[in-house]
Structure formats: structure tokens, C-alpha cells
VMD Tcl script that builds the backbone (N, CA, C; Angstrom):
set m [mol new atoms 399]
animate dup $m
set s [atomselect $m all]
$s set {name element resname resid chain x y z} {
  {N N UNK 1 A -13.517 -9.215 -13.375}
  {CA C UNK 1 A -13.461 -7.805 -13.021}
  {C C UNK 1 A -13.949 -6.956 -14.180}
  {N N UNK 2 A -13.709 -7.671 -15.432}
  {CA C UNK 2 A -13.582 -6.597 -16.445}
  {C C UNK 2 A -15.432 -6.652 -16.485}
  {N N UNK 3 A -15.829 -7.928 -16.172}
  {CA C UNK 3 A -17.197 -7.370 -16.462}
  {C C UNK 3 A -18.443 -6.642 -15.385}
  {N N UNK 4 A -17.688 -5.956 -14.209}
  {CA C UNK 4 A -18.395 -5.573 -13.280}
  {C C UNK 4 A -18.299 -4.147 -14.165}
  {N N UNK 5 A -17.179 -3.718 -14.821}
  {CA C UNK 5 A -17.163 -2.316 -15.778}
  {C C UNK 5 A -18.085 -2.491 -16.935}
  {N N UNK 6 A -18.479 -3.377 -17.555}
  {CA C UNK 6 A -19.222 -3.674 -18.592}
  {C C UNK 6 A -20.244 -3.309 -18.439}
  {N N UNK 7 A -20.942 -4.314 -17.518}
  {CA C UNK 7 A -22.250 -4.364 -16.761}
  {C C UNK 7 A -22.658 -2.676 -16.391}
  {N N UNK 8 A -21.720 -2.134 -15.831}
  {CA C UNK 8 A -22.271 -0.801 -15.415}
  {C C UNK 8 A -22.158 0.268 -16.291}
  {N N UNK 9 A -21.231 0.159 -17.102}
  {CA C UNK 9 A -20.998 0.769 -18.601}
  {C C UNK 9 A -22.778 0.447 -19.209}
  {N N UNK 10 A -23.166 -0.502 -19.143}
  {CA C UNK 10 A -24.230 -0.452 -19.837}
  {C C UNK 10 A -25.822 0.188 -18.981}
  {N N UNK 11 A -25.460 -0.072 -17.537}
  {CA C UNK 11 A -26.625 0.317 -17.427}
  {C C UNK 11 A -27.254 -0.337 -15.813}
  {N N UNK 12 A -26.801 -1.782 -16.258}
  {CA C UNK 12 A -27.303 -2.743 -16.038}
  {C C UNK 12 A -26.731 -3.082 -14.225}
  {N N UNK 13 A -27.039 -2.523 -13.642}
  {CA C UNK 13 A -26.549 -2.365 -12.382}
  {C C UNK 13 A -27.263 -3.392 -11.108}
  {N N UNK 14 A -28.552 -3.922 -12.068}
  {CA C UNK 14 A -28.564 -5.584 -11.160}
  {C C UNK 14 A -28.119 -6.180 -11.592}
  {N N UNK 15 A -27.626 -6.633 -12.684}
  {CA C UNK 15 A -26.595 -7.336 -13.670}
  {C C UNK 15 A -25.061 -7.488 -12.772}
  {N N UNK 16 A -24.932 -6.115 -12.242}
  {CA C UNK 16 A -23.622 -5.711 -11.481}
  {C C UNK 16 A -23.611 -6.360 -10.598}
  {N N UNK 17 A -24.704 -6.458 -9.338}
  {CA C UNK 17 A -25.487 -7.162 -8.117}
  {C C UNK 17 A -24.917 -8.070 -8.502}
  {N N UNK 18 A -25.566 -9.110 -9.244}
  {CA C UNK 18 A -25.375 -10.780 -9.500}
  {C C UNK 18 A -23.815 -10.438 -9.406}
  {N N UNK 19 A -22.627 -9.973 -9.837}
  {CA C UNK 19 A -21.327 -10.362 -9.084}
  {C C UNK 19 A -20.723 -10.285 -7.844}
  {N N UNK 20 A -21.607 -9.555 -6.984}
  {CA C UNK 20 A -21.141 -8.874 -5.521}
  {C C UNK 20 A -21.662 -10.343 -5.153}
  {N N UNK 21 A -20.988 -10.849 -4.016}
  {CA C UNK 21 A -21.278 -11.468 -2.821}
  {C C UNK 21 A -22.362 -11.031 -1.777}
  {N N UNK 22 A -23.316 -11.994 -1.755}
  {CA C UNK 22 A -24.216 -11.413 -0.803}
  {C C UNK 22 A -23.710 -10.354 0.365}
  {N N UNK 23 A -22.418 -11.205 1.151}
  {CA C UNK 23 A -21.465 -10.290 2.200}
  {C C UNK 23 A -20.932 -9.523 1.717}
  {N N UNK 24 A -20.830 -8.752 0.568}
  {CA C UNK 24 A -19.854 -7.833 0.113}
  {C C UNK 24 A -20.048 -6.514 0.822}
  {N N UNK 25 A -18.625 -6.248 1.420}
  {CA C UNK 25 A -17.826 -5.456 1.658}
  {C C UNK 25 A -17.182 -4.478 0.924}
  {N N UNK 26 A -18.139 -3.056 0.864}
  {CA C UNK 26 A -17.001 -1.891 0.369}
  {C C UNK 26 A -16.431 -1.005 1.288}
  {N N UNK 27 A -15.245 -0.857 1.285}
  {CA C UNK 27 A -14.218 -0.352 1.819}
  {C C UNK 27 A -13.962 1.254 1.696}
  {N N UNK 28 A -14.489 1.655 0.497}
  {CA C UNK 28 A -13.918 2.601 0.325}
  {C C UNK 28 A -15.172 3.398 -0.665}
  {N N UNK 29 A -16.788 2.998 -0.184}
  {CA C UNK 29 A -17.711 3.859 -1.125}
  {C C UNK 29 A -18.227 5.008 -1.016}
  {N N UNK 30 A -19.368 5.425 -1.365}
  {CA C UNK 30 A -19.777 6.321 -1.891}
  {C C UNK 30 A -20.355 7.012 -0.188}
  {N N UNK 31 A -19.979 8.601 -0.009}
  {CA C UNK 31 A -20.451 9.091 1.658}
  {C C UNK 31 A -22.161 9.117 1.344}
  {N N UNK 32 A -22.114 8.360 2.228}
  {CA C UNK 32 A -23.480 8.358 2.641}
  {C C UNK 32 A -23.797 7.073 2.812}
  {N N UNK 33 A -23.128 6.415 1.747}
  {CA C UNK 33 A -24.135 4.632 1.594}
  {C C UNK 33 A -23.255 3.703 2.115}
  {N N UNK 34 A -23.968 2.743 2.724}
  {CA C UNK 34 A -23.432 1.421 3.240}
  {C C UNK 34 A -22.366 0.934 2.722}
  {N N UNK 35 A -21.527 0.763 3.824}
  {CA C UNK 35 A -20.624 -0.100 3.113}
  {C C UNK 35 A -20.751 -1.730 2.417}
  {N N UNK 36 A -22.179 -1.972 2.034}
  {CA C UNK 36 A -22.750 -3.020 1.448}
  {C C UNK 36 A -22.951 -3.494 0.142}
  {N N UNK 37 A -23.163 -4.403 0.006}
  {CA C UNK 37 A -23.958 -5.046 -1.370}
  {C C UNK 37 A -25.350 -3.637 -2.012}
  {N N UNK 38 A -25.651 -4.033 -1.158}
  {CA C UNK 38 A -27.207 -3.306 -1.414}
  {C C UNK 38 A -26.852 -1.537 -1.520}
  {N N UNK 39 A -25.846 -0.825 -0.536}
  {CA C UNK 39 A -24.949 0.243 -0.117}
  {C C UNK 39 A -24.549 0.626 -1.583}
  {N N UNK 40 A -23.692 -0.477 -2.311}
  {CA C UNK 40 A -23.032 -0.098 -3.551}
  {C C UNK 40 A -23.993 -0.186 -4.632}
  {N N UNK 41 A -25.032 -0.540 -4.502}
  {CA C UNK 41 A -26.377 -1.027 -5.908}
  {C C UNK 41 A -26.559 0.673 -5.685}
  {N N UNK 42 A -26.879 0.871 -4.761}
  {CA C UNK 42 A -27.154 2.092 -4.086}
  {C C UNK 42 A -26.838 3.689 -4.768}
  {N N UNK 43 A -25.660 3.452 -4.710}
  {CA C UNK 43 A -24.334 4.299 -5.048}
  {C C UNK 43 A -24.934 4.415 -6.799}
  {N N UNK 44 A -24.137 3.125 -7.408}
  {CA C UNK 44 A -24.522 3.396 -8.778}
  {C C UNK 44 A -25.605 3.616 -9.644}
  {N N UNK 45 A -26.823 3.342 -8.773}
  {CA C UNK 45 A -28.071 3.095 -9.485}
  {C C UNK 45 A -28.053 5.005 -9.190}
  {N N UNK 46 A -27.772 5.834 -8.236}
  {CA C UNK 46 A -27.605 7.423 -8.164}
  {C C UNK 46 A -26.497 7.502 -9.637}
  {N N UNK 47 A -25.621 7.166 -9.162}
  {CA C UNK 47 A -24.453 7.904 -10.335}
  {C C UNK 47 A -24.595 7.563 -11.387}
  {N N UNK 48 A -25.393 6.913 -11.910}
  {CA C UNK 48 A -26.076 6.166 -13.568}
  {C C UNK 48 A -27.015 7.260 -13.566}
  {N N UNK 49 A -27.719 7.592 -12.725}
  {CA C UNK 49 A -28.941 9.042 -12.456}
  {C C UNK 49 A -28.475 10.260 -13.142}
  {N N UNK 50 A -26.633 10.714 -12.194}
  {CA C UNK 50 A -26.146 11.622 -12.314}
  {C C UNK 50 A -25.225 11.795 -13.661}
  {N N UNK 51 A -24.579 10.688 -13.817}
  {CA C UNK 51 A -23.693 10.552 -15.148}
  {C C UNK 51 A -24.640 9.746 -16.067}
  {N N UNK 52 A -25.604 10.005 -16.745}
  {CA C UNK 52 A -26.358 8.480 -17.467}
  {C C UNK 52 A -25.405 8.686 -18.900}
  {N N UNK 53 A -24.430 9.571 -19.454}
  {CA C UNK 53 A -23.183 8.721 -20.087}
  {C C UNK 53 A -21.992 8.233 -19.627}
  {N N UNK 54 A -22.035 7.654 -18.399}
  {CA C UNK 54 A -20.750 7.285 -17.683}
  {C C UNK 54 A -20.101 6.262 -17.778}
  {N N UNK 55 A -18.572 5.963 -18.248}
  {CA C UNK 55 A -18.070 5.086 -19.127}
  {C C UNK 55 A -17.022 4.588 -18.195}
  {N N UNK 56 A -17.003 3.825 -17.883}
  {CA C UNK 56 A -15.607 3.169 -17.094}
  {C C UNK 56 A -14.641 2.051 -18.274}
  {N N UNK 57 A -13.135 2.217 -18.934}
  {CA C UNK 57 A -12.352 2.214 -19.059}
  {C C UNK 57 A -11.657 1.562 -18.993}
  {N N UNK 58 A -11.101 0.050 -18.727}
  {CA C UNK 58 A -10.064 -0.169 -18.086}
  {C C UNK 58 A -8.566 0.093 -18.914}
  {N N UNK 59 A -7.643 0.660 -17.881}
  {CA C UNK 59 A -6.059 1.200 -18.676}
  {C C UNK 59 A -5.348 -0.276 -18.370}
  {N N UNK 60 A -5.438 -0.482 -17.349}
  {CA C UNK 60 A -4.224 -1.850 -16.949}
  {C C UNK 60 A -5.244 -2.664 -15.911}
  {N N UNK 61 A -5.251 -3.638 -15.860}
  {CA C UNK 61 A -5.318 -5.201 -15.388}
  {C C UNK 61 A -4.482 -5.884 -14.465}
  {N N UNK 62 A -4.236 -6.213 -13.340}
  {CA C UNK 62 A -3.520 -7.335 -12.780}
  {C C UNK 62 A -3.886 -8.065 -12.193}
  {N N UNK 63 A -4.083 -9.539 -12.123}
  {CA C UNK 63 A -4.833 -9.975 -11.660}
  {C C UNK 63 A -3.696 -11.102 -10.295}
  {N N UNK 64 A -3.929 -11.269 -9.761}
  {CA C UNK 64 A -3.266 -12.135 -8.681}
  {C C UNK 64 A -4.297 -13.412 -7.563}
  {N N UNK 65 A -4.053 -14.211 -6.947}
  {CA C UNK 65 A -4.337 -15.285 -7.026}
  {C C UNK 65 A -6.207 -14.770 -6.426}
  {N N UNK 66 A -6.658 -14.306 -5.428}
  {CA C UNK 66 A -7.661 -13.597 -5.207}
  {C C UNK 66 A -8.142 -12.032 -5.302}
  {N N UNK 67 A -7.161 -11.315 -5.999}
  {CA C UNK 67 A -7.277 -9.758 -6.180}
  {C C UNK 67 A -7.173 -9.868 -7.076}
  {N N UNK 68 A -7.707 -8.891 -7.519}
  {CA C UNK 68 A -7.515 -8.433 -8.958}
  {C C UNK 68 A -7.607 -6.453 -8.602}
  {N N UNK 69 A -6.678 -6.063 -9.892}
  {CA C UNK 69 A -6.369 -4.618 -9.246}
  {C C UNK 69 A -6.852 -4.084 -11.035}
  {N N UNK 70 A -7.263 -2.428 -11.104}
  {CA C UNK 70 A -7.637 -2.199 -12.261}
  {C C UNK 70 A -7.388 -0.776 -11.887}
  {N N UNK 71 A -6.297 -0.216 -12.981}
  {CA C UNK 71 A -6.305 1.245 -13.379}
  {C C UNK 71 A -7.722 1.828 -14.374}
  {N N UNK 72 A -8.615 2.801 -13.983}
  {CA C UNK 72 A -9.325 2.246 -14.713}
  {C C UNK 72 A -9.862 4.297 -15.348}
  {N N UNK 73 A -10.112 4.550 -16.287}
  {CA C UNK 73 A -10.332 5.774 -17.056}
  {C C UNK 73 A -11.977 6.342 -17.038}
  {N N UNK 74 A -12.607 7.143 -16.283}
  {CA C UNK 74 A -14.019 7.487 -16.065}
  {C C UNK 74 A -14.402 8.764 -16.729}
  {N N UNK 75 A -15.173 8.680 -17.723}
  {CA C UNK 75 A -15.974 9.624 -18.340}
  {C C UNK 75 A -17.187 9.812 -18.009}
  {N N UNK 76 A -17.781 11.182 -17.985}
  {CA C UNK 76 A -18.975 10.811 -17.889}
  {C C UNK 76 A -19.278 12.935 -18.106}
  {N N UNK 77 A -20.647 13.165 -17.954}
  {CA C UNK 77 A -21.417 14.436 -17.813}
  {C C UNK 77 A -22.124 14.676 -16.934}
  {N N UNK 78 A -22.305 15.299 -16.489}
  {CA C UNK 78 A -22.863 15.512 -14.770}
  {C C UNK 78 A -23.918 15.691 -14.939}
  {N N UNK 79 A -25.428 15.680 -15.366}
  {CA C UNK 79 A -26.785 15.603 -15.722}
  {C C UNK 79 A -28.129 16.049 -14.503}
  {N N UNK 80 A -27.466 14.936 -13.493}
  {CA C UNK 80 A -28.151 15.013 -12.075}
  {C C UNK 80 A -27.523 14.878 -10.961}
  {N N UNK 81 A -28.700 15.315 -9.654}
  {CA C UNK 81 A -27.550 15.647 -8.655}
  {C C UNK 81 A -26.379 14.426 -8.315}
  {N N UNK 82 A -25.128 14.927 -7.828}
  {CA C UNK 82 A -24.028 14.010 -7.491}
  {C C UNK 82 A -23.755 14.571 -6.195}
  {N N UNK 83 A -23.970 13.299 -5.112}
  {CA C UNK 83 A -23.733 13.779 -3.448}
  {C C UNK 83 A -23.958 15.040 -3.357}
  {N N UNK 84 A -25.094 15.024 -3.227}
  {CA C UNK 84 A -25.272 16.497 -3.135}
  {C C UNK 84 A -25.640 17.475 -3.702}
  {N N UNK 85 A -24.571 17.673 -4.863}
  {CA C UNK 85 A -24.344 18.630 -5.905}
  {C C UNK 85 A -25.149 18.941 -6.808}
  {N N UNK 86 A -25.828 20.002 -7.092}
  {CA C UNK 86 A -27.244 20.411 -8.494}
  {C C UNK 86 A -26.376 19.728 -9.813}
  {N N UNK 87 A -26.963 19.603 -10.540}
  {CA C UNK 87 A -26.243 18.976 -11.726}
  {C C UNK 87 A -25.669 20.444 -12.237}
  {N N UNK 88 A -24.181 20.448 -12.902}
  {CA C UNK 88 A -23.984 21.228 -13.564}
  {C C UNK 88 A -23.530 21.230 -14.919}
  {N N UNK 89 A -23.397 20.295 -16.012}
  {CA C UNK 89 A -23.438 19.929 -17.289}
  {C C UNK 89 A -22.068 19.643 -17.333}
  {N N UNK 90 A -21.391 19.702 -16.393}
  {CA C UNK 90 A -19.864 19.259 -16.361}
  {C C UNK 90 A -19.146 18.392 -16.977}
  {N N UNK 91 A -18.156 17.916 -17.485}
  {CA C UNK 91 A -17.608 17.147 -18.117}
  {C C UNK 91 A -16.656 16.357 -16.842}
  {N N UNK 92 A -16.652 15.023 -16.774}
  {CA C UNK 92 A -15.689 14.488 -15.854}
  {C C UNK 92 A -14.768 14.129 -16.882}
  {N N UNK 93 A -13.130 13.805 -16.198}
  {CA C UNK 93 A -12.544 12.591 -16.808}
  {C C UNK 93 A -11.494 12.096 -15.962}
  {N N UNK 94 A -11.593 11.378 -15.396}
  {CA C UNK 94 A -10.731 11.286 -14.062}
  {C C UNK 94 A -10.021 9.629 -14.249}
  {N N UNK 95 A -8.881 9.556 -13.535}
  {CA C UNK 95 A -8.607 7.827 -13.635}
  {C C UNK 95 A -9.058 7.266 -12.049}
  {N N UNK 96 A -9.134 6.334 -11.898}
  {CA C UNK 96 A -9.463 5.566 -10.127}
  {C C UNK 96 A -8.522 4.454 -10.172}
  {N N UNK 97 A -8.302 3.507 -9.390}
  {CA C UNK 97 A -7.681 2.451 -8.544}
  {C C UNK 97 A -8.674 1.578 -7.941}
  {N N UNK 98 A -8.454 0.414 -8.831}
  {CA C UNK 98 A -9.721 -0.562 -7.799}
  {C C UNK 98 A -8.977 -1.404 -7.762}
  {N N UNK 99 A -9.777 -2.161 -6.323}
  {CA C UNK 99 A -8.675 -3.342 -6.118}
  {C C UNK 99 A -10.191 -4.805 -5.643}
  {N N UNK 100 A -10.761 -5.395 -6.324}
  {CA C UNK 100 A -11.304 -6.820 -6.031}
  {C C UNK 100 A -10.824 -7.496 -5.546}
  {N N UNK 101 A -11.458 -8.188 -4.638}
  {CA C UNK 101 A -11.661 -9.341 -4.040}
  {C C UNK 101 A -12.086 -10.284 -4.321}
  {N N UNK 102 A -12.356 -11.820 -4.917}
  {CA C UNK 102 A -13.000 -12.526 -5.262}
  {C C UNK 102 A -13.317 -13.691 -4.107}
  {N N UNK 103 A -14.365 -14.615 -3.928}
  {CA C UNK 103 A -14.392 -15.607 -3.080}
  {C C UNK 103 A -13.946 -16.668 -3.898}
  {N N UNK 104 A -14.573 -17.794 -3.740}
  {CA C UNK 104 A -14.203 -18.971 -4.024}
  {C C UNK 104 A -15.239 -19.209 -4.984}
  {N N UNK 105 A -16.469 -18.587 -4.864}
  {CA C UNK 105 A -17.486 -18.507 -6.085}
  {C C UNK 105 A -17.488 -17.838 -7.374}
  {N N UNK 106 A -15.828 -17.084 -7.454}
  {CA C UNK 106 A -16.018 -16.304 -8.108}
  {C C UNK 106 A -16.520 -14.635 -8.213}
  {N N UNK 107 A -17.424 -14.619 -6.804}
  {CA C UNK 107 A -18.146 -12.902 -6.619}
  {C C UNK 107 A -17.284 -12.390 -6.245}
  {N N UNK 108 A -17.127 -10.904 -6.198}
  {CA C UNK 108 A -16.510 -9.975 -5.455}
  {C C UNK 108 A -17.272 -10.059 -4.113}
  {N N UNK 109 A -15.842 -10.069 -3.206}
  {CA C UNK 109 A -16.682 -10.313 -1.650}
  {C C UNK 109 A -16.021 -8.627 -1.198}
  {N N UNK 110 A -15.126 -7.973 -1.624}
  {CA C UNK 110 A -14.454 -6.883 -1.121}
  {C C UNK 110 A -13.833 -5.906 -2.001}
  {N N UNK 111 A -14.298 -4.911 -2.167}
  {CA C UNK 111 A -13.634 -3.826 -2.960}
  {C C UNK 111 A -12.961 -2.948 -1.642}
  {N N UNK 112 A -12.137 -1.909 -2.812}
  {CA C UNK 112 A -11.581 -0.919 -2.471}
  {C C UNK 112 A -10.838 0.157 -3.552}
  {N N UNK 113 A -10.935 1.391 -3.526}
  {CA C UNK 113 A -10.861 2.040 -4.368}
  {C C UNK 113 A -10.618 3.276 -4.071}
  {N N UNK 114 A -9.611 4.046 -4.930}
  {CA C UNK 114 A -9.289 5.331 -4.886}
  {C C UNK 114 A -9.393 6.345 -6.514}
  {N N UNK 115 A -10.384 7.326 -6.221}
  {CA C UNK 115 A -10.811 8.161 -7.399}
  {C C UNK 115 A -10.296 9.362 -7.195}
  {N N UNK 116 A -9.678 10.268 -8.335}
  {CA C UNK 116 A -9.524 11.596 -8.154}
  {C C UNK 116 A -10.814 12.062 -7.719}
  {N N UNK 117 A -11.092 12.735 -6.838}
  {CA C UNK 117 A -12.176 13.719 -6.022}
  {C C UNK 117 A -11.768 15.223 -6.521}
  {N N UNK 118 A -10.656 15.285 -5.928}
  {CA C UNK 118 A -10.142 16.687 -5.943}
  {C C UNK 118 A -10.306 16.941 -7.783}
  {N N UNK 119 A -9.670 16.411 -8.934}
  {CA C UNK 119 A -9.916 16.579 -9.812}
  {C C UNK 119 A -11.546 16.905 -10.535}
  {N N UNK 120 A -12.335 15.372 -10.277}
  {CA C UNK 120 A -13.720 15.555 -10.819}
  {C C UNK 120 A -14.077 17.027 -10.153}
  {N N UNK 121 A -14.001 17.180 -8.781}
  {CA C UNK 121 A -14.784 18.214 -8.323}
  {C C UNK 121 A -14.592 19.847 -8.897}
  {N N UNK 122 A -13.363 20.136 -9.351}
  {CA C UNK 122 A -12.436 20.674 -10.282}
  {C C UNK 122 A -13.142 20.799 -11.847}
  {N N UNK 123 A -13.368 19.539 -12.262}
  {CA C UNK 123 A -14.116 19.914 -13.537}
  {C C UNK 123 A -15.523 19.813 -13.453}
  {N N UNK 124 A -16.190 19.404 -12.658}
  {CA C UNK 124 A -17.727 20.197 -12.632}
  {C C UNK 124 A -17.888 21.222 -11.728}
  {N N UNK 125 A -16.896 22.238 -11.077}
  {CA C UNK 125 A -16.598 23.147 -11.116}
  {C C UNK 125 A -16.799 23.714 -10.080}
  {N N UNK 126 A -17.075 22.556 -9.364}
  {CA C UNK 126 A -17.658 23.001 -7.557}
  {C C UNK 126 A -16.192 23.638 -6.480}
  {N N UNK 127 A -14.743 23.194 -7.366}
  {CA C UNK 127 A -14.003 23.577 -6.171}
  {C C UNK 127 A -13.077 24.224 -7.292}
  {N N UNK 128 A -12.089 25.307 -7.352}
  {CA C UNK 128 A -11.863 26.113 -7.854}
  {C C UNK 128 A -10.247 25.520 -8.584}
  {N N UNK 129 A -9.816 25.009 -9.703}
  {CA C UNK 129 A -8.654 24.711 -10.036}
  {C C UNK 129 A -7.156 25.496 -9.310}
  {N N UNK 130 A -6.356 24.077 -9.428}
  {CA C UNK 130 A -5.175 25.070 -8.427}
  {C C UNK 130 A -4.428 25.733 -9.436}
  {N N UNK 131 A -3.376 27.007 -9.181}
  {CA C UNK 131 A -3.230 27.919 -10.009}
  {C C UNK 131 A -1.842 26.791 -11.140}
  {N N UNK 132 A -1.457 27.284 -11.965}
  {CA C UNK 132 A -0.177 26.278 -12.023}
  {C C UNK 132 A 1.233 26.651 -11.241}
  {N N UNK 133 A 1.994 25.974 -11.651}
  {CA C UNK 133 A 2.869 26.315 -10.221}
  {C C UNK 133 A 4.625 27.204 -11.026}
}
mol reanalyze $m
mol bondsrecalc $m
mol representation Tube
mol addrep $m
């Protein structure tokens, strides 16, 4: 797991490919793109576009007999467009929830994942912070 963050930490997002399972299944990606192998190359080869300093983190690790789960810490600067969005020089820093799947080969055959939205969107400034309470 730790090196599907590596791999994309660096750049290297066919590097990333070679761990997905040809069948891989995302559950929970990016609106617009396939829920695929090719769907998620997809996704990051844009958000490497949009964040090209974007740093994934890992806080905590658990790994269990075919999952593996990762708290994981995302930096990055908003440069180019993101779903949509004109670039606005934004600063992200958000935490996510991933949860892998592995087969029997070792690939990820199935992700799933939950990212602050409401936050990132908050600090590149597209949706308006809530007041404090």
C-alpha cells in the first residue's frame, strides 16, 4: 500500500498502474472517471496536472489479512484545473481514508476511499468557510 503513495508522490503514475489489477475496481473515484484501472490512471495523471506538488502522507497503517486501510495526510497547490475548477493557487491540506484490496497477486483489485471535499473545496476557496460556532 505504502508504495501506491510513493509511486504517485513521485510522479510516476504508470509505475502506480503496474499495482492495480487489470480488474480493478474503484469504488469511490474521481466524478467523471471510470470506476476502472484505466478510470483511476485517469484521475491522477489530471490531479498530478492540477497539484504537480501533491504529497500523500501516510498517518496510520493497518493492514489485515486482504485489506489494508491507510489514514493518509494530502498536500498539495492547486496549479491547474481540478474537476472543473480554474486553478486558483490554493493551498490544500486535507486527511482521506483508504481502504485496499489486494488479490492473491499481490495488486490492488479494489479501492475505496473517503477525502475531505467540503474542506479542500474551502481552502481553494470555491465554497465559502463555515462561520465558527
Amino acid at each position: 500500500m505504502r508504495n501506491t503513495y510513493e509511486l504517485i508522490n513521485a510522479g510516476d503514475i504508470d509505475g502506480f498502474g503496474d499495482l492495480l489489477a487489470a480488474d480493478f475496481v474503484e469504488h469511490q473515484g474521481g466524478p467523471g472517471y471510470p470506476p476502472t484501472k484505466e478510470g483511476t490512471l485517469d484521475f491522477f495523471r489530471d490531479l498530478a496536472g492540477a497539484f504537480p506538488d501533491w504529497h500523500m502522507a501516510v498517518q496510520d497503517l493497518i493492514a489485515g489479512s486482504d485489506k489494508t486501510v491507510a489514514r493518509v495526510r494530502v498536500t498539495g497547490t492547486q496549479r491547474g484545473e481540478f474537476i472543473g475548477i480554474p486553478p486558483t493557487g490554493g493551498s490544500a491540506d486535507v486527511e482521506l481514508i483508504d481502504i485496499m484490496r489486494f488479490d492473491s497477486a499481490g495488486l490492488v483489485c479494489e479501492h475505496w476511499g473517503v477525502a475531505d471535499m467540503l474542506r479542500l473545496m474551502q481552502q481553494l476557496g470555491v465554497m465559502p468557510a463555515a462561520a465558527p460556532a
